[in-house]
C-alpha positions in Angstrom: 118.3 -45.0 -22.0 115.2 -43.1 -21.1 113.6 -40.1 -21.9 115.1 -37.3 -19.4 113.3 -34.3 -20.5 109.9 -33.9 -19.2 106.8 -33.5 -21.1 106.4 -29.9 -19.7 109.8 -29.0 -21.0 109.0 -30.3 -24.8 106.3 -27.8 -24.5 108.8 -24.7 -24.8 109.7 -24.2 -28.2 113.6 -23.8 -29.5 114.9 -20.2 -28.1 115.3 -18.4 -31.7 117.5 -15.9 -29.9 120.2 -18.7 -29.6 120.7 -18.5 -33.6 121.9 -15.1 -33.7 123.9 -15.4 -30.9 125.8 -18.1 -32.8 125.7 -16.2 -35.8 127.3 -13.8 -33.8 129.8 -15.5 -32.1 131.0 -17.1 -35.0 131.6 -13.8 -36.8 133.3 -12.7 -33.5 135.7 -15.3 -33.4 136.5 -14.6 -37.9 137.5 -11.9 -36.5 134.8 -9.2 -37.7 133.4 -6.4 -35.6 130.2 -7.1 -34.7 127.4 -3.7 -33.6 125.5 -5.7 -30.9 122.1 -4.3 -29.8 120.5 -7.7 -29.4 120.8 -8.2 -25.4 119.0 -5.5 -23.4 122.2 -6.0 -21.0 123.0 -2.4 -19.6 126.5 -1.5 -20.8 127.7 1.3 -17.9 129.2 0.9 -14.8 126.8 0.5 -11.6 127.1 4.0 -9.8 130.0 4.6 -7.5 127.8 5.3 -4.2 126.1 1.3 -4.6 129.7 -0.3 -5.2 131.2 1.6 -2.1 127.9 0.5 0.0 128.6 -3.6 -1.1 132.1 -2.8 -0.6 132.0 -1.9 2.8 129.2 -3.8 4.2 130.7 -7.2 2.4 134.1 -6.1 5.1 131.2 -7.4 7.6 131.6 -10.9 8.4 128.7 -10.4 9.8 126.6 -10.2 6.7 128.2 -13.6 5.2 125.8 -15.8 6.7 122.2 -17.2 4.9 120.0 -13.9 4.3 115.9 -13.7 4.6 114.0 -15.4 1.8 111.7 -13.0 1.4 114.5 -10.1 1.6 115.8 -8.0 4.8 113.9 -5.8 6.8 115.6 -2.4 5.8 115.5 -3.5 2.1 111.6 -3.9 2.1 111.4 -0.8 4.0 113.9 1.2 1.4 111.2 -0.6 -1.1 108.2 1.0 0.3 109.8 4.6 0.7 110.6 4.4 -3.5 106.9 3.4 -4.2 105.6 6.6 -1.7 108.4 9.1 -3.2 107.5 7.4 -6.6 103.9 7.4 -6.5 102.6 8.0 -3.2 101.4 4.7 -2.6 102.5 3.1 0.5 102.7 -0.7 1.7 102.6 -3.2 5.1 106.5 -4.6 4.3 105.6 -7.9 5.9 102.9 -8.3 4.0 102.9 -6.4 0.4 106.6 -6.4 -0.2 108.6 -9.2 -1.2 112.8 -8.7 -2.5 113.4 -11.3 -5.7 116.2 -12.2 -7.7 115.8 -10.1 -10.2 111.8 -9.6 -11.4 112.2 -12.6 -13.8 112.9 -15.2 -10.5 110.5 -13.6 -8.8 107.8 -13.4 -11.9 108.6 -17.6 -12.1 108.3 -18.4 -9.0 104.7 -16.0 -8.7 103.6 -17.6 -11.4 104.5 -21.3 -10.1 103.3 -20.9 -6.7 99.6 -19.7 -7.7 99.1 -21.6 -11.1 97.7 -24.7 -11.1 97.5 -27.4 -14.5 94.6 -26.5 -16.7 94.7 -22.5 -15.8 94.1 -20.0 -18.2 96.9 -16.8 -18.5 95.6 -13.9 -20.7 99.4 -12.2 -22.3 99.8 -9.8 -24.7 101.4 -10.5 -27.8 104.5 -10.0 -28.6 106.4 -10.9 -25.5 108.9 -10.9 -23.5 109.3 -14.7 -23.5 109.1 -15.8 -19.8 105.5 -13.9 -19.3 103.8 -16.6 -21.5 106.2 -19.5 -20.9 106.2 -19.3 -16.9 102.9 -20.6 -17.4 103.5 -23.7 -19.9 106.5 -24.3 -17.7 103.9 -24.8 -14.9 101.4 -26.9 -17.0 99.1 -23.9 -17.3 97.3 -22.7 -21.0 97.8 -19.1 -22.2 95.5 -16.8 -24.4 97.8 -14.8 -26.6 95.7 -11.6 -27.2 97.3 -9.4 -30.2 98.8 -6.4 -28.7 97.6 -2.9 -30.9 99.3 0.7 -30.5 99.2 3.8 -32.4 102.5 5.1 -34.3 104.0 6.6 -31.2 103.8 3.2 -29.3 101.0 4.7 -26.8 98.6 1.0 -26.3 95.1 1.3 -28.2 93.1 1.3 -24.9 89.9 0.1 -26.6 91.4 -2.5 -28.8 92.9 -4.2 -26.0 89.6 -4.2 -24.1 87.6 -5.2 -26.9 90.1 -8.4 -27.3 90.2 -9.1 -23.5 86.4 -9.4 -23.2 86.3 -10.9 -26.7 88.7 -14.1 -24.3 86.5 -14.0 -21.1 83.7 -14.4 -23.5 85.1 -17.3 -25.4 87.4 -19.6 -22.6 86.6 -21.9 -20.5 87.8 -22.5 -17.9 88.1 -18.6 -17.7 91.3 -16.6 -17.1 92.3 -16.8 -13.9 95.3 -14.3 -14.3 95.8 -11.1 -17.1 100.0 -9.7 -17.6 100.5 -6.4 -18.7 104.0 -5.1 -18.7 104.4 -1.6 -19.7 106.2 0.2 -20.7 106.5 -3.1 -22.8 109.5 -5.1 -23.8 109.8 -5.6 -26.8 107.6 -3.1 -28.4 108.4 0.0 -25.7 104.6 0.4 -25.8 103.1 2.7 -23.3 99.8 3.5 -21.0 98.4 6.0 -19.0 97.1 5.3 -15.3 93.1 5.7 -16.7 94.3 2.1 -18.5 95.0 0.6 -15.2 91.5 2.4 -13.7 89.6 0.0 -16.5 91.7 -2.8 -15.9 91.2 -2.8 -12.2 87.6 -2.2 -12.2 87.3 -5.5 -15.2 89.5 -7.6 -12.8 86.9 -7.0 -10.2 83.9 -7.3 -12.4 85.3 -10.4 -14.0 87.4 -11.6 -11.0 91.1 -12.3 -12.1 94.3 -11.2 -10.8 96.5 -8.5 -12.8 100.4 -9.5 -13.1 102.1 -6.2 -13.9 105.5 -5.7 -14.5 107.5 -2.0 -15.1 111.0 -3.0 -15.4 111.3 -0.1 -17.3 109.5 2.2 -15.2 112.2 4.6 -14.9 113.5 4.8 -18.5 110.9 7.6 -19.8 111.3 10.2 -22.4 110.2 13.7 -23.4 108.0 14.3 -20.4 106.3 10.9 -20.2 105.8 9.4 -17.0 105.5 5.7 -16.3 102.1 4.7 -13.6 102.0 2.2 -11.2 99.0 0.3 -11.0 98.8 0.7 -7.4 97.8 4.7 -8.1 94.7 3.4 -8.8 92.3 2.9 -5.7 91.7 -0.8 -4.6 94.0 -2.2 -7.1 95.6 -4.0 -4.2 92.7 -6.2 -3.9 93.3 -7.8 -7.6 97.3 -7.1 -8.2 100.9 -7.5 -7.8 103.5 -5.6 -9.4 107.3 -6.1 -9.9 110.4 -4.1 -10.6 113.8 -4.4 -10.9 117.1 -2.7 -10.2 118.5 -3.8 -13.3 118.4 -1.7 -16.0 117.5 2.2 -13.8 121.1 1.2 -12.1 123.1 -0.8 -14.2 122.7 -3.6 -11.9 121.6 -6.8 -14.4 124.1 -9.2 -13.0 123.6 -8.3 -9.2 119.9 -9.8 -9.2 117.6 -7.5 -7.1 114.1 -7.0 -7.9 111.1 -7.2 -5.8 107.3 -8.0 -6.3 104.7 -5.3 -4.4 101.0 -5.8 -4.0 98.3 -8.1 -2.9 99.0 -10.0 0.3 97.6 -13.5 -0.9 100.1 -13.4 -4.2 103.0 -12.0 -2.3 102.6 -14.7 0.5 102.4 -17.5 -2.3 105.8 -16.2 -4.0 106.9 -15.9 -0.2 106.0 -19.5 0.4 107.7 -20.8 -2.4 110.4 -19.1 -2.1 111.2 -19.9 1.6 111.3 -23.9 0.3 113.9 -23.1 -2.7 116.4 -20.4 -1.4 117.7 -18.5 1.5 117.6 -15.0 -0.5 120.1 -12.4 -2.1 123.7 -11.9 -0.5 123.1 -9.3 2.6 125.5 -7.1 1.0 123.7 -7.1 -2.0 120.7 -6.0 -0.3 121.8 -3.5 1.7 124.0 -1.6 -1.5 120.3 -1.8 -3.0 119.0 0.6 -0.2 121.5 3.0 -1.6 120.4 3.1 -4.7 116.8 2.9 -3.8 117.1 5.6 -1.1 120.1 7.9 -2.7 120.5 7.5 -6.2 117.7 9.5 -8.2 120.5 11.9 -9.9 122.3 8.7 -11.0 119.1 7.1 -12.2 118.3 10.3 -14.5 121.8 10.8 -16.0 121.4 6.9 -17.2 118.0 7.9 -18.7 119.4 10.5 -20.5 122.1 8.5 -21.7 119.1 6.2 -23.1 117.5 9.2 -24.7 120.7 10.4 -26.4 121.1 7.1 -27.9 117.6 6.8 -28.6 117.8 9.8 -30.7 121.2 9.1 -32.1 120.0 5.9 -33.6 116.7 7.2 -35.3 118.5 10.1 -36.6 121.7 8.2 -38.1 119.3 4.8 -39.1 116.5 7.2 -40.6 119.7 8.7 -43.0 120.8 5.3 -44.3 117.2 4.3 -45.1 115.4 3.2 -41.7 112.3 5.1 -40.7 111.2 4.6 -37.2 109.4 5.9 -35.0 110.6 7.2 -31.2 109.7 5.2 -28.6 108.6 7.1 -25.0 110.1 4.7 -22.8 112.7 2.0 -22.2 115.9 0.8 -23.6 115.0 -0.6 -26.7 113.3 0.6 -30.0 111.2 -1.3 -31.7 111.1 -0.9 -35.8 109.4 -2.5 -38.8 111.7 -4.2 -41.2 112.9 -1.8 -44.0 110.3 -2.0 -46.8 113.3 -3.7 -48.6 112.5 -6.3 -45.9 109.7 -6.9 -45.4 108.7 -10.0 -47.2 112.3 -11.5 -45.8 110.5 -12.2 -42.0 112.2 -10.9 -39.0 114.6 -14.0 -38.4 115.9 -14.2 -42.0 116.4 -10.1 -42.0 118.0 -10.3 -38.2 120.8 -13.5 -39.8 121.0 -11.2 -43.1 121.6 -8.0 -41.6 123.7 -10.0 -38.7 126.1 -12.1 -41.7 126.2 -8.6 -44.0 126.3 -5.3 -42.3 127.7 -7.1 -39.0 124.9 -5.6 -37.1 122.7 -7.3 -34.1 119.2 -7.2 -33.4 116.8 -9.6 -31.8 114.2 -11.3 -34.4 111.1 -10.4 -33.4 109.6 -13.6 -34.1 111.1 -14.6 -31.2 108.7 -13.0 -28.9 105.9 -14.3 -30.6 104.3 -14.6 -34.0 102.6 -11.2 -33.6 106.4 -10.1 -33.2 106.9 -11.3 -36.9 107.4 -8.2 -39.4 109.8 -6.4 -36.4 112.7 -6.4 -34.9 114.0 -5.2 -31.1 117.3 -2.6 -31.2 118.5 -2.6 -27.7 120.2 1.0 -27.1 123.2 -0.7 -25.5 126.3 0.6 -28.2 127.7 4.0 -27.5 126.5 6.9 -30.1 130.0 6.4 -32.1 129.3 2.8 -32.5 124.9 3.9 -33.4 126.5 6.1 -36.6 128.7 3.2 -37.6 126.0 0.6 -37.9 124.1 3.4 -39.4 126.8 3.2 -42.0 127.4 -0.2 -42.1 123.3 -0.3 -42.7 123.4 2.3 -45.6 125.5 0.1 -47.5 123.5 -3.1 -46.9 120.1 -1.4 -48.0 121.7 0.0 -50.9 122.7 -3.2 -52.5 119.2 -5.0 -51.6 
């Protein structure tokens, strides 16, 4: 029989995250009791006032039908009212505002309906996967420039200037499109809105298109405040930016995100979109107006759950052995391999710690080879279940 995986397909490389989740499985199904922080998939309940909104709008037969592509109306409108509240930045909601299935559908699709064979992506490295492999999945090359930060995960603004000029410099054909996603996944890195006042003003000189993503937007901690590129004046000539509802309101599995910003890259993702689905269920969409519009308290009291964790974890881990540092923003901490460690590599330490101590965390080899050295805690285990692993870790470094 023939060959039925394409050649753009054999271009992604095994998903090293499907090894531990084996690993894990298997030692589920022994019957051992596995810590998971691996999946950055929000463990509480979506808040009471979105379930009642989907609960009584789903009564509507009404609202069974095929929804709009490009997301309803009073969705888009609830979408620019959070970015004016949010940041004071406002948006034409037929042209600038697009509703996605989650950011990750929407991020594919951007990046499909604007990317053509032979183009050149500039993504920091590590990575969350899809930002560099949207592009090989479309036939596309991508510049992995090193990703630098200081101990408390703020971004070295110069480095990462000095490395992006360093690529215009040295590609041809020249990047056509530059990701930044901060606060970053994995490495919870962080930037102020000066960053973004560079970046727009290079995107102009050099004349590429920013792809900026702040899923995380609203997990901050100790006083830091995500920005939104759009704060900075004319970004919307050179940039789109996407969020999602996923992790600020528990919502991963209801998959509602949207993409904001320039009109020509939010009518391509509208384009494509129109030709491959007929959107998110109504109901959906309308419980997301609640939470967009009513849900700020809700929103904060998740946050701080984060934080408590955040701090229960680097507290309890720092005890058994574990120095690291505390990250500003998200729902993940990103550490160094014990010193123990640190000749092991990041996939070896993550099966080790995993088959041992029962405890797991995503390799960070597996967002690139810059990730190598690290690995990604996902603050998604209750604070009882952080001081256990902290225990369970104890005794693994001790016998190293």
């Amino acid at each position: 029989m023939f060959d039925v995986e394409c050649n753009t397909l054999k271009r992604l490389p095994a998903y090293i995250f499907a090894i531990i989740g084996e690993q894990k499985m298997k030692l589920r199904r022994e019957g051992h009791d596995v810590i998971d922080f691996s999946m950055g998939n929000p463990d509480g309940p979506t808040p009471k006032k979105i379930i009642d909104k989907l609960t009584e709008c789903v009564q509507d037969p009404k609202t069974h039908g095929y929804s709009a592509s490009k997301g309803i109306l009073s969705l888009r409108k609830a979408i620019g009212r959070w970015y004016d509240k949010k940041y004071d930045v406002k948006f034409d909601v037929d042209k600038e505002i697009i509703v996605t299935m989650g950011s990750k559908e929407g991020y594919v699709h951007l990046v499909q309906a604007i990317t053509n064979p032979g183009d050149v992506a500039v993504v920091p490295s590590p990575a969350y996967p899809i930002h560099s492999r949207a592009f090989v999945i479309n036939g596309a090359n991508v510049i992995k420039m090193p990703l630098a930060w200081d101990n408390e995960y703020s971004l070295d603004t110069e480095k990462f200037f000095e490395d992006l000029k360093r690529a215009f410099e040295n590609t041809l054909p020249k990047p056509k499109y530059v990701v930044v996603n901060f606060p970053h996944n994995p490495t919870t890195v962080t930037v102020e809105k000066s960053f973004y006042e560079r970046l727009v003003a290079l995107a102009k000189k050099e004349n590429f298109y920013i792809i900026s993503d702040i899923a995380y937007a609203d997990l901050t901690f100790d006083g830091y405040k995500t920005p939104s590129i759009f704060e900075v004046e004319g970004a919307i000539e050179v940039a789109v930016e996407s969020f999602t509802l996923s992790k600020s309101y528990n919502m991963a599995g209801w998959r509602i995100g949207f993409s904001v910003g320039n009109p020509k890259l939010i009518g391509s993702l509208q384009k494509i979109k129109s030709w491959l689905d007929y959107g998110t269920f109504t109901p959906l969409q309308v419980a997301s107006i609640m939470a967009l519009d009513n849900c700020d308290d809700e929103v904060k009291e998740i946050t701080k759950q984060y934080k408590d964790r955040r701090d229960v974890l680097i507290e309890s881990f720092a005890r058994a052995g574990w120095e690291i540092p505390k990250p500003k923003a998200s729902m993940f901490v990103w550490a160094k391999l014990p010193e123990k460690c640190q000749s092991m590599g990041s996939l070896e330490f993550s099966k080790e710690l995993l088959q041992i101590a029962h405890i797991a965390v995503s390799p960070g080899i597996g967002f690139g080879e810059q990730g190598d050295g690290y690995v990604r805690i996902a603050l998604i285990e209750n604070p009882k279940r952080i001081r256990q692993a902290a225990v369970n870790l104890k005794n693994y470094l001790n016998n190293k």
